[in-house]
Each structure stands twice: as C-alpha cells, then as structure tokens.
FILUMGU-157368 format. One line per 2 residues: number of its first residue (from 1); for each residue z, x, y of N, C-alpha, C, O. Coordinates in steps of 0.2 Angstrom, whole numbers, plus 2048, in hexadecimal, padded with zeros to 3 digits. Atoms other than C-alpha are relative to their C-alpha. Layout:
<bapas>
NUM> Z:X:Y:Z:X:Y:Z:X:Y:Z:X:Y; ...
</bapas>
This chain:
<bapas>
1> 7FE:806:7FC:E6E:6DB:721:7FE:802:807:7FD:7FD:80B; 7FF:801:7F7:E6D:6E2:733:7F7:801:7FF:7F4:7FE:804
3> 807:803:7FE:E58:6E5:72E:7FC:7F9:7FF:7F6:7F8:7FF; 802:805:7FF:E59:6D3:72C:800:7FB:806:7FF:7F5:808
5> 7FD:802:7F8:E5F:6D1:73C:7F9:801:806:7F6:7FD:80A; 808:7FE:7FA:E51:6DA:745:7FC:7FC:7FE:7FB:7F7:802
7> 806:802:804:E44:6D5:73A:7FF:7F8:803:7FB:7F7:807; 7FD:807:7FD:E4A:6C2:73D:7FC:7FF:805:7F7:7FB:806
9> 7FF:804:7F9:E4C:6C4:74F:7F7:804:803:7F5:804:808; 807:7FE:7FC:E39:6CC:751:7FB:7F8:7FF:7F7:7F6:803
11> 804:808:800:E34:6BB:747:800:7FC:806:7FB:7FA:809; 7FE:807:7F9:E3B:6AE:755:7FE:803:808:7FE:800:80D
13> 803:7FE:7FB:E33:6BA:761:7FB:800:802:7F9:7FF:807; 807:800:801:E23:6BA:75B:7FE:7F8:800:7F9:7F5:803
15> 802:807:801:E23:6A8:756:802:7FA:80A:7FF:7F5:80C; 801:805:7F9:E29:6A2:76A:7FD:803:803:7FC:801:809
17> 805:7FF:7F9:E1C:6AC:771:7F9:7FC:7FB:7F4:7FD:7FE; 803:803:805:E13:6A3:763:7FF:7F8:805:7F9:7F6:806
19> 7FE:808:7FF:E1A:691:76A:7FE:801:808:7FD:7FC:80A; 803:7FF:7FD:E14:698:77C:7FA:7FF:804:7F8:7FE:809
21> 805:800:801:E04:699:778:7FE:7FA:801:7FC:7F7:806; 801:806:800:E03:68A:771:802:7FA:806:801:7F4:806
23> 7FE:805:7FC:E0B:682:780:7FB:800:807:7FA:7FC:80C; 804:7FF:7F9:DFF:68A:78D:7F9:7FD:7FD:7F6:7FA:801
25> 805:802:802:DF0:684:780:7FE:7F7:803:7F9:7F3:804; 7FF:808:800:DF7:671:783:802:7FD:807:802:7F7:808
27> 7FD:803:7F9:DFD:671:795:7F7:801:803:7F5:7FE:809; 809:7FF:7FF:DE8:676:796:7FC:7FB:7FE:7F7:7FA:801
29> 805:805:801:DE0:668:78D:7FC:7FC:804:7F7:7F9:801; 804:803:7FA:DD9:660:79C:7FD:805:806:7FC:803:80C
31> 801:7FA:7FD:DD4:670:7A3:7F7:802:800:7F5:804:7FB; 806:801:800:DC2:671:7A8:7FE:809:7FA:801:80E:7FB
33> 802:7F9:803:DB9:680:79A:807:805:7FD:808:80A:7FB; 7FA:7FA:803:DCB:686:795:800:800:7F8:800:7FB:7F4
35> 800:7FF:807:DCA:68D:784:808:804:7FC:80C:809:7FD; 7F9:7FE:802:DD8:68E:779:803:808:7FD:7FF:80D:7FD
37> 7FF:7FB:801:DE2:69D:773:802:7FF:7F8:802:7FA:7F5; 7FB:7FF:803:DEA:6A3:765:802:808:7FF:7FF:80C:801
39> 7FA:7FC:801:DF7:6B0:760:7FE:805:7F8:7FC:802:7F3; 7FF:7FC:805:DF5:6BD:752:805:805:800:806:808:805
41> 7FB:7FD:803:E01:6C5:749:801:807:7FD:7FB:808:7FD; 801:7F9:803:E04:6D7:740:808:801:7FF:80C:800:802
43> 7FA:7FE:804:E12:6DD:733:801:805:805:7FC:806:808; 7FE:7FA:7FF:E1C:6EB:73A:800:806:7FC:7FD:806:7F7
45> 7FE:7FB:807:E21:6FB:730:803:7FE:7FC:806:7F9:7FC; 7FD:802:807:E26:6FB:720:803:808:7FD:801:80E:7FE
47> 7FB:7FB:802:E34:705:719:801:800:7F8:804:7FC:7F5; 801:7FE:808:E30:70D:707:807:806:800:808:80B:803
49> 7FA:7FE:802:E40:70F:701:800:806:7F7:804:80A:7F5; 803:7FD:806:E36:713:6EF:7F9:801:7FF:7F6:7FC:7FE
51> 807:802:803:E25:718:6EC:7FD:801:7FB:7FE:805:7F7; 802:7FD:806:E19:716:6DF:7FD:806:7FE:7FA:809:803
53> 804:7FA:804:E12:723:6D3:806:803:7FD:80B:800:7FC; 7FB:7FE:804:E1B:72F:6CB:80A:804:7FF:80E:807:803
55> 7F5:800:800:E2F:731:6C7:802:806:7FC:804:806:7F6; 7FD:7FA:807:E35:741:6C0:805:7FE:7FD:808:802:7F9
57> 7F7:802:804:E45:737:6BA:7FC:7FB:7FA:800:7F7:7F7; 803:803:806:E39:72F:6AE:7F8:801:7FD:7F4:805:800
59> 805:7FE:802:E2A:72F:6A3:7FA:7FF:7FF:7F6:803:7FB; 804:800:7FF:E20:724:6A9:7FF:7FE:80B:803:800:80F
61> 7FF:7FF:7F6:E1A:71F:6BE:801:7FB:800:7FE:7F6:7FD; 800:806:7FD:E22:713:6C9:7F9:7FB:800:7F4:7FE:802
63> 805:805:801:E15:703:6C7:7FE:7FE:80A:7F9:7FD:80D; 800:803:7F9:E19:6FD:6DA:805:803:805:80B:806:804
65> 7FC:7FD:7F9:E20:704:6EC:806:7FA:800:807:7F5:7FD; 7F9:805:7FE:E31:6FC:6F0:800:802:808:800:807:80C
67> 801:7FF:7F5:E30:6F8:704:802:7F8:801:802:7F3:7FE; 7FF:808:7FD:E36:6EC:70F:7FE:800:808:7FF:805:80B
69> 803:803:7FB:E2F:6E4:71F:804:802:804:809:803:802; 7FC:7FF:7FD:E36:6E8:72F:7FE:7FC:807:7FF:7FD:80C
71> 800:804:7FA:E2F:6D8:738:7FA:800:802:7F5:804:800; 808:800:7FC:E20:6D3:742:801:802:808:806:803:80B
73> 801:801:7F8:E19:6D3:754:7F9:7FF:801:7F5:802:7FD; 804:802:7FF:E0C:6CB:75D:7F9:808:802:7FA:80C:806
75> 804:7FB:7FD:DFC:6D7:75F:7FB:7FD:806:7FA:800:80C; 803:802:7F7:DF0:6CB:76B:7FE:7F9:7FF:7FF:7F7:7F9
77> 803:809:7FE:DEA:6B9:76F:7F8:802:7FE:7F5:808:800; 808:7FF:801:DD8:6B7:768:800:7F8:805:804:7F4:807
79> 803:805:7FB:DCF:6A9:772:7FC:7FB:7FC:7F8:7FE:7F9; 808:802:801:DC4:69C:76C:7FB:7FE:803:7FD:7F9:807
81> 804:803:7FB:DB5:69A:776:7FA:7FC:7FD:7F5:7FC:801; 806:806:802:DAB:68B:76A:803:7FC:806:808:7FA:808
83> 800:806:7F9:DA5:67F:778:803:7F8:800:802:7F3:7FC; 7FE:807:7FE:DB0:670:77F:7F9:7FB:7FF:7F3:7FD:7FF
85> 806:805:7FF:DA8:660:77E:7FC:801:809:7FD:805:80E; 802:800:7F7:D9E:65C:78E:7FF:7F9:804:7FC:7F4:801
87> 800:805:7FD:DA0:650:79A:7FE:7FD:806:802:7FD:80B; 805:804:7FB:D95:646:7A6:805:7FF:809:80A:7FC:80A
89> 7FE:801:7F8:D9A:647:7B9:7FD:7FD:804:801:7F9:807; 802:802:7FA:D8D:641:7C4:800:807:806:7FB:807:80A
91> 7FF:7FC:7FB:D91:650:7CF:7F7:805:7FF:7F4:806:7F9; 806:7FC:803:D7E:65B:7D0:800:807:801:7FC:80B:800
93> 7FE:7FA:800:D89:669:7D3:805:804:7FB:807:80A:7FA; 7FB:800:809:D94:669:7C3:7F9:803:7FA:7F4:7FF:7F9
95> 805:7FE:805:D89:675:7B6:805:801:7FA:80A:806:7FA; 7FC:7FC:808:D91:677:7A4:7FA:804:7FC:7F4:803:7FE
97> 803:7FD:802:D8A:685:799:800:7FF:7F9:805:800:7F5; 801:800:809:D82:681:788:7FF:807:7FD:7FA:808:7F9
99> 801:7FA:806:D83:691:77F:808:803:803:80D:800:805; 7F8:7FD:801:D91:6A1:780:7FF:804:807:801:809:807
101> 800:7FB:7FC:D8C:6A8:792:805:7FC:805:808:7F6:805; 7FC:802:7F9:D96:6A8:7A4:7FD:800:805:7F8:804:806
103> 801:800:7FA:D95:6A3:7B4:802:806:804:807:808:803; 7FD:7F8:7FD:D96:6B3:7C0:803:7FF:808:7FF:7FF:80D
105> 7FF:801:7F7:DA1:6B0:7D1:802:806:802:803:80A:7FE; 7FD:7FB:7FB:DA6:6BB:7DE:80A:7FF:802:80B:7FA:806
107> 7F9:7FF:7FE:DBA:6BD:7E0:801:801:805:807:7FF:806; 7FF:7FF:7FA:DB9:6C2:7F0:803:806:803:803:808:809
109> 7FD:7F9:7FD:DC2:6D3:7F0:7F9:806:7FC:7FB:80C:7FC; 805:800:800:DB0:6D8:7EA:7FF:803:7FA:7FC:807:7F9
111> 800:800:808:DB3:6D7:7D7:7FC:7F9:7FD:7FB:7F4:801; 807:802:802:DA8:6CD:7CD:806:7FC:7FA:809:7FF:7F6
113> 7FC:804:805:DB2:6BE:7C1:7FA:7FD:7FD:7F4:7FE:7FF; 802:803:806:DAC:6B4:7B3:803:7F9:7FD:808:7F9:7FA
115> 7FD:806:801:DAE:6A3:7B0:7FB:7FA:7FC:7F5:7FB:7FD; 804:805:804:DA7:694:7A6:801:7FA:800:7FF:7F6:7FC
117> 7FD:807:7FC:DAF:687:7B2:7FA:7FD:803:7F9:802:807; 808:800:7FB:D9E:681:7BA:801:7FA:806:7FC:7FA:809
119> 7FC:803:7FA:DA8:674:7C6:801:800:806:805:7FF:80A; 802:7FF:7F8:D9E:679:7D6:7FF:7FD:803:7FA:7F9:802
121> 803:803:7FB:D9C:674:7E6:7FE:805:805:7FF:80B:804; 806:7FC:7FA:D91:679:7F6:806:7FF:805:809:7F9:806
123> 7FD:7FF:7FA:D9B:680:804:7FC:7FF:807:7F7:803:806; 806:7FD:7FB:D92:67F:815:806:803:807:80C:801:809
125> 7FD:7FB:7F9:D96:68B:824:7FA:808:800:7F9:80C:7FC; 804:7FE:7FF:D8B:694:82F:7F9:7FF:7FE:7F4:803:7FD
127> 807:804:801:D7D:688:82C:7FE:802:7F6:7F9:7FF:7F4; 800:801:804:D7E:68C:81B:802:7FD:7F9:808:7FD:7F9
129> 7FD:803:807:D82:685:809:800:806:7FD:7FC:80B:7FC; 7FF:7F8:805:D8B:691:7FD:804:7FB:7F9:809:7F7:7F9
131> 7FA:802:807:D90:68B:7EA:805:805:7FE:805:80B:7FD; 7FC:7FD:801:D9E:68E:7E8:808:7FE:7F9:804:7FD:7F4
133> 7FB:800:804:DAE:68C:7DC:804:7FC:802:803:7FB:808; 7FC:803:7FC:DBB:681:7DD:806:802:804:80A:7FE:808
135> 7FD:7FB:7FC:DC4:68E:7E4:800:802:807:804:804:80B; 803:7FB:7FB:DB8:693:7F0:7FD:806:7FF:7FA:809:804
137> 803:7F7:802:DB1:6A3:7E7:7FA:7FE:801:7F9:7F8:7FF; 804:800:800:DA1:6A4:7EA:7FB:7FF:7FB:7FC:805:7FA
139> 806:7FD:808:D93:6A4:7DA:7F9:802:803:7F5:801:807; 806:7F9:7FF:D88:6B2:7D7:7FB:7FF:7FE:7FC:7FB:7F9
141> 805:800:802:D75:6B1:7D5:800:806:7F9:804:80A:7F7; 804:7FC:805:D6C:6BA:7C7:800:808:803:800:80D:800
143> 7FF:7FA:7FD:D6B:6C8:7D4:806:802:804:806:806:809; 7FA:800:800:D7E:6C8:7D6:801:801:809:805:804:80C
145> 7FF:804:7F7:D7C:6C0:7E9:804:7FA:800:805:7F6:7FB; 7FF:807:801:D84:6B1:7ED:7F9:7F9:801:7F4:7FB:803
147> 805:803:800:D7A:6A3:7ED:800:7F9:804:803:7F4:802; 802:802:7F9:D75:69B:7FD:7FB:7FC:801:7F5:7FE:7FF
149> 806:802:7FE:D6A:68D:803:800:7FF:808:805:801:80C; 802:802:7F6:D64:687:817:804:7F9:800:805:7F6:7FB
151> 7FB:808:7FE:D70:677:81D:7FB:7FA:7FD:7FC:7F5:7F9; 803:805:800:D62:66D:81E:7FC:7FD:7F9:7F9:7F8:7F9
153> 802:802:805:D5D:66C:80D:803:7F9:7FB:809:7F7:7FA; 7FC:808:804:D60:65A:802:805:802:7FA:802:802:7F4
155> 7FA:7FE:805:D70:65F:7F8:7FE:7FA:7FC:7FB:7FB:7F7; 802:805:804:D6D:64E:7F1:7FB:801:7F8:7FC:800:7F2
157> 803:7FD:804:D5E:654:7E8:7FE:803:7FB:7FA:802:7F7; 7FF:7FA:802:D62:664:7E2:800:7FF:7F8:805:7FB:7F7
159> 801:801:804:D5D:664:7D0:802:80B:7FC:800:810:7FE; 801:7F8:803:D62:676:7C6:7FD:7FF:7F7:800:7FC:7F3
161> 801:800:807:D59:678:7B6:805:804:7F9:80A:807:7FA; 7FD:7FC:804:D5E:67E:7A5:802:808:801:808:80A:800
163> 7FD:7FB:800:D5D:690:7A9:803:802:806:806:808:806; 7FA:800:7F9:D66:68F:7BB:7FA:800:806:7FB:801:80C
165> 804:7FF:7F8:D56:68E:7C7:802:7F9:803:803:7F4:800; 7FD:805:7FA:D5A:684:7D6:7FA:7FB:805:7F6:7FD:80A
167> 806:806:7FD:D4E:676:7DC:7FF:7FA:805:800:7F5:802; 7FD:807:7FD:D50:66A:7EB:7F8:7FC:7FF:7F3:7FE:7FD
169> 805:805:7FF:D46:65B:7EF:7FE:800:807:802:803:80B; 801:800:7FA:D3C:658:801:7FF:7FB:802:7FA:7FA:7FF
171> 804:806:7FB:D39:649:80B:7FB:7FF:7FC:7FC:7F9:7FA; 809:802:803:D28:647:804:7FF:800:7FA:7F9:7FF:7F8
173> 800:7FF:805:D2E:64A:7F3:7FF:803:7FB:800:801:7F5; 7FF:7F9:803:D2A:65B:7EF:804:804:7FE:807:807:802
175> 7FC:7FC:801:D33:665:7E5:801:808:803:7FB:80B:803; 801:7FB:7FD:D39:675:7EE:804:806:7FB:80A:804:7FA
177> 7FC:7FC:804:D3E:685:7E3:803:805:804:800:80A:804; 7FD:7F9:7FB:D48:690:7EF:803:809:7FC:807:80D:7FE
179> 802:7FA:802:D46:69F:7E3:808:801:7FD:809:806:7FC; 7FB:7FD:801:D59:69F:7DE:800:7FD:7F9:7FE:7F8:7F7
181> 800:802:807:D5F:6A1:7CA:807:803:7FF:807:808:7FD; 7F9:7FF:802:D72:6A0:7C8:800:804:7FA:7FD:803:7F5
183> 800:7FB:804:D77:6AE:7BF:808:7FE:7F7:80E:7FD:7F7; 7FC:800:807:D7F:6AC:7AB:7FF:807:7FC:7FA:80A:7FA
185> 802:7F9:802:D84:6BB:7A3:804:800:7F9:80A:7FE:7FA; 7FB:7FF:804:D8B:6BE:793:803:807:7FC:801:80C:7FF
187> 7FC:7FA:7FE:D96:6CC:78C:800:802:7F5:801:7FD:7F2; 800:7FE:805:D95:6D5:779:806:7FF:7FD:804:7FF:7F7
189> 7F8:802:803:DA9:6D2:773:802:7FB:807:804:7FE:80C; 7FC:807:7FB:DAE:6C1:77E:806:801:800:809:7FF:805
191> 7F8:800:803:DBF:6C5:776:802:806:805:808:807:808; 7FC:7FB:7FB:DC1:6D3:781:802:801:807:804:805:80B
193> 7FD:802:7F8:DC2:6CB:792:806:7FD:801:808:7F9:7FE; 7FB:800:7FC:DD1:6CA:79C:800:7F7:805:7FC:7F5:809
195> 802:807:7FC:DD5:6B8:7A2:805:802:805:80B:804:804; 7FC:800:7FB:DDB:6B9:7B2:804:7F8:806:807:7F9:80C
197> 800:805:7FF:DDF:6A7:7B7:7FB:7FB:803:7F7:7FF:805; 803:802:7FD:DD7:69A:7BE:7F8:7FE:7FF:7F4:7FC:803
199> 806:803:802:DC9:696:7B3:7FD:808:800:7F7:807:800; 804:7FB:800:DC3:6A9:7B4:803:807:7FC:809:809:7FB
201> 7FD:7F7:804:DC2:6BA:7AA:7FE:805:804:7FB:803:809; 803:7F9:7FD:DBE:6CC:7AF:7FF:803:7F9:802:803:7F3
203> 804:7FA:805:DB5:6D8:7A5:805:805:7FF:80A:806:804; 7F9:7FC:803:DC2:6E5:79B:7FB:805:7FB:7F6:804:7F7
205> 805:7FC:804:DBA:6F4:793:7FF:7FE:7F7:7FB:801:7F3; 801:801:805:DBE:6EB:783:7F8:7F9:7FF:7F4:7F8:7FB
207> 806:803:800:DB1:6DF:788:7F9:802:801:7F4:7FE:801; 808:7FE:801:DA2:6E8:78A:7FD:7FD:809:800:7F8:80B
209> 804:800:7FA:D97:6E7:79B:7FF:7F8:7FF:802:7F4:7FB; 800:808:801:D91:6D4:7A0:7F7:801:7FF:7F3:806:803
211> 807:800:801:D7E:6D1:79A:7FD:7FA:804:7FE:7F4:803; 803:807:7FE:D74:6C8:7A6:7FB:7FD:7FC:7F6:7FF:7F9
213> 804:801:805:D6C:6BD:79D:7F8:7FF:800:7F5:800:7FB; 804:802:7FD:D5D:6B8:7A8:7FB:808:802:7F5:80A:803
215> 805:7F8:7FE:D59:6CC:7AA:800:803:7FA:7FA:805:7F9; 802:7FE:805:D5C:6D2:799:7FE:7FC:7FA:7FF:7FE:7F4
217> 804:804:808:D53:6C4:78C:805:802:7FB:804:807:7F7; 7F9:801:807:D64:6C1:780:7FC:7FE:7FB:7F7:7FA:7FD
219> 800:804:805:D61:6BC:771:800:7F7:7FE:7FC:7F3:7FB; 7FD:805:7FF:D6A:6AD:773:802:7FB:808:807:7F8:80A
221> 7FE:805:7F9:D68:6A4:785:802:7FB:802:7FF:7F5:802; 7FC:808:7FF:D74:697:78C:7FB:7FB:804:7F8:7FD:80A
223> 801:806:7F9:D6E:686:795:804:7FD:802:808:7FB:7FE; 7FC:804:7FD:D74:67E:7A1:800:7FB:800:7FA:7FA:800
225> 7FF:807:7FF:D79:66C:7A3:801:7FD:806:806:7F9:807; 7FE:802:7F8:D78:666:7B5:804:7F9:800:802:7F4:7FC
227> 7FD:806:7FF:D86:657:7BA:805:7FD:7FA:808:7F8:7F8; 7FB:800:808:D90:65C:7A9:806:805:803:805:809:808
229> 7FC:7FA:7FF:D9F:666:7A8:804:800:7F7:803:7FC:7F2; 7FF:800:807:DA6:66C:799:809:7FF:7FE:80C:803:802
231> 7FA:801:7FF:DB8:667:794:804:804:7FA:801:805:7F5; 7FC:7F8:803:DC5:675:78C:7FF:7FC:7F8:7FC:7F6:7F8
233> 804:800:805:DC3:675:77A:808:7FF:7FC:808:7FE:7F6; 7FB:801:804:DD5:673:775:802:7F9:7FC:7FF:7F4:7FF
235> 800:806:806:DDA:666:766:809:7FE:802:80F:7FF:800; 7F6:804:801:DEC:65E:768:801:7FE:7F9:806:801:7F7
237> 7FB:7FD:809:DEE:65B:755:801:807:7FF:806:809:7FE; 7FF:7F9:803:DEB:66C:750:803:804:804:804:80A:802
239> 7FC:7FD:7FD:DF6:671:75F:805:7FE:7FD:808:802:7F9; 7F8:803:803:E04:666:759:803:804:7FA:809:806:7FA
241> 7FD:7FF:808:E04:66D:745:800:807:803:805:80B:802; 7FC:7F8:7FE:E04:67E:74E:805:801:804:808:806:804
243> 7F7:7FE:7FE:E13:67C:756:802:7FC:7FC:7FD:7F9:7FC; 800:800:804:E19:675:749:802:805:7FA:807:805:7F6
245> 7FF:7FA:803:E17:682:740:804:805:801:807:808:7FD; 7FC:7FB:7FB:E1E:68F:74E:808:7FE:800:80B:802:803
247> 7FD:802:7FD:E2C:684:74E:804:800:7FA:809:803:7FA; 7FD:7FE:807:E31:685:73C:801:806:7FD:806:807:7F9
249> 7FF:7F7:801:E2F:698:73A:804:802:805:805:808:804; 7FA:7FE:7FC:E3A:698:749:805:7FF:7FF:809:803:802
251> 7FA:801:802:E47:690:742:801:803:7F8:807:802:7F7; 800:7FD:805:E46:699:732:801:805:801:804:808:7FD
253> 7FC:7F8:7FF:E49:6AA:739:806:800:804:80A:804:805; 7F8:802:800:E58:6A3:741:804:801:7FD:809:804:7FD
255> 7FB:801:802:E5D:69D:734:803:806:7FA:809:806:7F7; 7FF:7F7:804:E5C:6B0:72B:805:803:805:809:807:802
257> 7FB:7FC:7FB:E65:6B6:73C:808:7FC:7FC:80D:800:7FB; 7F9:803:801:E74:6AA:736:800:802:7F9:804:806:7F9
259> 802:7FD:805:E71:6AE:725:805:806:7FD:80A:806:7FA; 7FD:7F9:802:E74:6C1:725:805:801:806:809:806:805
261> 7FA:7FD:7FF:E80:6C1:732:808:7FC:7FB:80E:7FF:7F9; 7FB:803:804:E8B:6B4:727:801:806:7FA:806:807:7F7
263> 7FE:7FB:806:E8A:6C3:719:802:806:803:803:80B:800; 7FC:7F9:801:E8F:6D1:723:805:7FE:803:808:802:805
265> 7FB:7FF:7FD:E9D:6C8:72A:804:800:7F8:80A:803:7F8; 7FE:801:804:EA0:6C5:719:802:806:7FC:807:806:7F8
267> 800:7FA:802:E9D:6D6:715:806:805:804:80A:80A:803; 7F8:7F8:7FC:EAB:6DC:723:807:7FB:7FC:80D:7FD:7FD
269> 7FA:803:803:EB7:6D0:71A:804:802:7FC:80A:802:7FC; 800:7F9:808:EB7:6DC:709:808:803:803:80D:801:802
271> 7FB:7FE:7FB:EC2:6E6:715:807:7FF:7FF:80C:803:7FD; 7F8:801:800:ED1:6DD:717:803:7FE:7F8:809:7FD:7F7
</bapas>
C-alpha cells in the first residue's frame, strides 16, 4: 500500500506537468511560428519480487517474472515542427519558411539564435537600415553579418526572392541586387534545440552544428515566402482531448492516493 502511494503520487506529477504543457501549447495558438509541444513518459523501476526460469522447490520453471511498477516520470517534451498554416501580411518584410530551415539572428551578447518567426522590420540609424526582429535582434546574412542596406534605398520596393536574395527597385525602374542573401540554416536532430523564449532556439550539442543552407547544397532547401508569415501550428481540439485526458489520469491516481490510504487506515484498525 505505501508503493501505492508513491507510485500514485509520481502519476499526478507526471500528468500536471503533462496539463502544463498543454496549457503553454494553448496560451501559444496565436503565436507567430510557435510549434507545439508534447510530453513523453517512461515506467520507473520495477521490483521483481519473483523471477522466471527455474524453481528448485519444483519440477518445473516459473512461466513469468512477478514485478510491480514503481510509477512514471516525465523524460522530455519532443516538439512538432510540421508547418503552421501561412498567412498573407502585406508587410515586404514579413518572410515565412516553406521547408524545415531557420532564420539565423544575432542575440547581441554575440551568440547566434535561431528562429522561424520571420516578422521583420528595417531598423534605420546611422544612415543605415538593418532587418531586424521584433525585438531588435539583428538578422544574419549567409555570411553570418548583419544585414545592412544605404538609407536611401526604396524600402517600398524591396522584393526578396525564394532563396533570401535582396533586390530593390530604382527610380528608373531597375532592379538593383545589392549582393545580400539572408542566411537559413538547418540542423541534423531539430529535436535537440534548446528553446529559449521568444520565438528562438540555440544550438545544444544534442542538436548537431547549424547547416547553411546556401553554402552547403542540403538535400532539401527551404523557400521563402515574402509578405507571409507562418502561424504556430497548434490544433485546439486535439489540445482540448489531451487535457482531457491529463485530467482523467490525474484524478485517477488520486483517486488510488485515497484508495490505499483508506486500507492502511483500515489496516491500523486490526489493532485495536
């Protein structure tokens, strides 16, 4: 009875960081690129009380182990990263990413983030324009620069193609290619980036180096969408049934904590 206790109490542990989860999935649905979570689980030890094989008190072998559970706990949040829908801005500095790559910004303490928010605008000072984040972080070219035009250029104009080159219009109605090609990179295990808030990851030795995409010819290259952004990918019914569900397995191993303490009281009663 008291390994029904723990056991129990590891369920209602596992399950509200369960219902957690799901609550930060859902307070996110209108979250530009925000991609949902979920929670995975793993048995604890198991306590073999009897094992199979053979029994010298008989003549022939135990068929099956006699064990009992000693409970779960959470091992890690996997991510999904299939793409939000996408949706039309207007803005010509708003870029969503049709495939699995990232945006690469500057942080500012001179660490290198990742993000798939593309919800940029042009900062100007010192005569010049910098895209930057909604932040303010700066965004890194292909050559992990920020990426910089002249004041006087027609921001109006500015067209960026599929793979991130940057092209203004001129007065006279020439296209000018000012040589820059916003940098997308992607990473061998996605799953093992480190999200740090704010629409951005860091690179985590579980995730593998970041692959520019532009310098190492991937397999699989993302395009860009100009005047798109892409919107979090979270589903509100299938949140709902999964809490739900969290929320039934939570009162179920309550209702085991009352359960077995009802029989050991029952058990100190013998007693009197």
């Amino acid at each position: 009875m008291m390994r029904a206790l723990w056991t129990a109490s590891s369920g209602m542990s596992s399950q509200q960081l369960g219902v957690d989860t799901i609550a930060n999935n859902i307070a996110n649905v209108n979250t530009v690129s925000f991609k949902r979570e979920r929670i995975e689980f793993q048995s604890l030890l198991y306590d073999t009380m009897q094992g199979a094989g053979q029994n010298p008190a008989a003549i022939g072998n135990i068929p099956a182990n006699l064990q009992v559970g000693h409970g779960v706990r959470p091992i890690s949040t996997t991510r999904n990263f299939t793409m939000g829908q996408l949706e039309p801005t207007g803005n010509n500095t708003d870029l969503a990413i049709n495939g699995t790559g990232f945006f690469t910004i500057d942080r500012g303490d001179g660490n290198i983030g990742f993000t798939r928010d593309g919800s940029f605008a042009l900062s100007a000072a010192n005569n010049q324009l910098t895209l930057v984040t909604t932040e303010g972080f700066p965004v890194l070219d292909v050559n992990g620069n920020q990426i910089t035009f002249d004041e006087d250029l027609n921001v109006n104009s500015l067209v960026i193609d599929r793979l991130g080159h940057f092209v203004f219009g001129s007065e006279g109605g020439e296209a000018i290619d000012v040589g820059i090609q916003i940098g997308i990179v992607q990473f061998p295990n996605k799953q093992g980036l480190e999200a740090i808030g704010g629409n951005v990851f860091i690179q985590s030795a579980a995730s593998g180096d970041p692959i520019m995409e532009a310098l190492a010819g991937v397999s699989s290259p993302s395009n860009l969408i100009q005047g798109h952004l892409e919107r979090s990918n979270v589903q509100i019914a299938e949140e709902m049934v999964n809490l739900i569900v969290s929320q039934r397995a939570f009162d179920l191993n309550s209702r085991i904590i009352q359960t077995a303490d009802d029989m050991l009281q029952q058990a100190t009663n013998l007693r009197r």
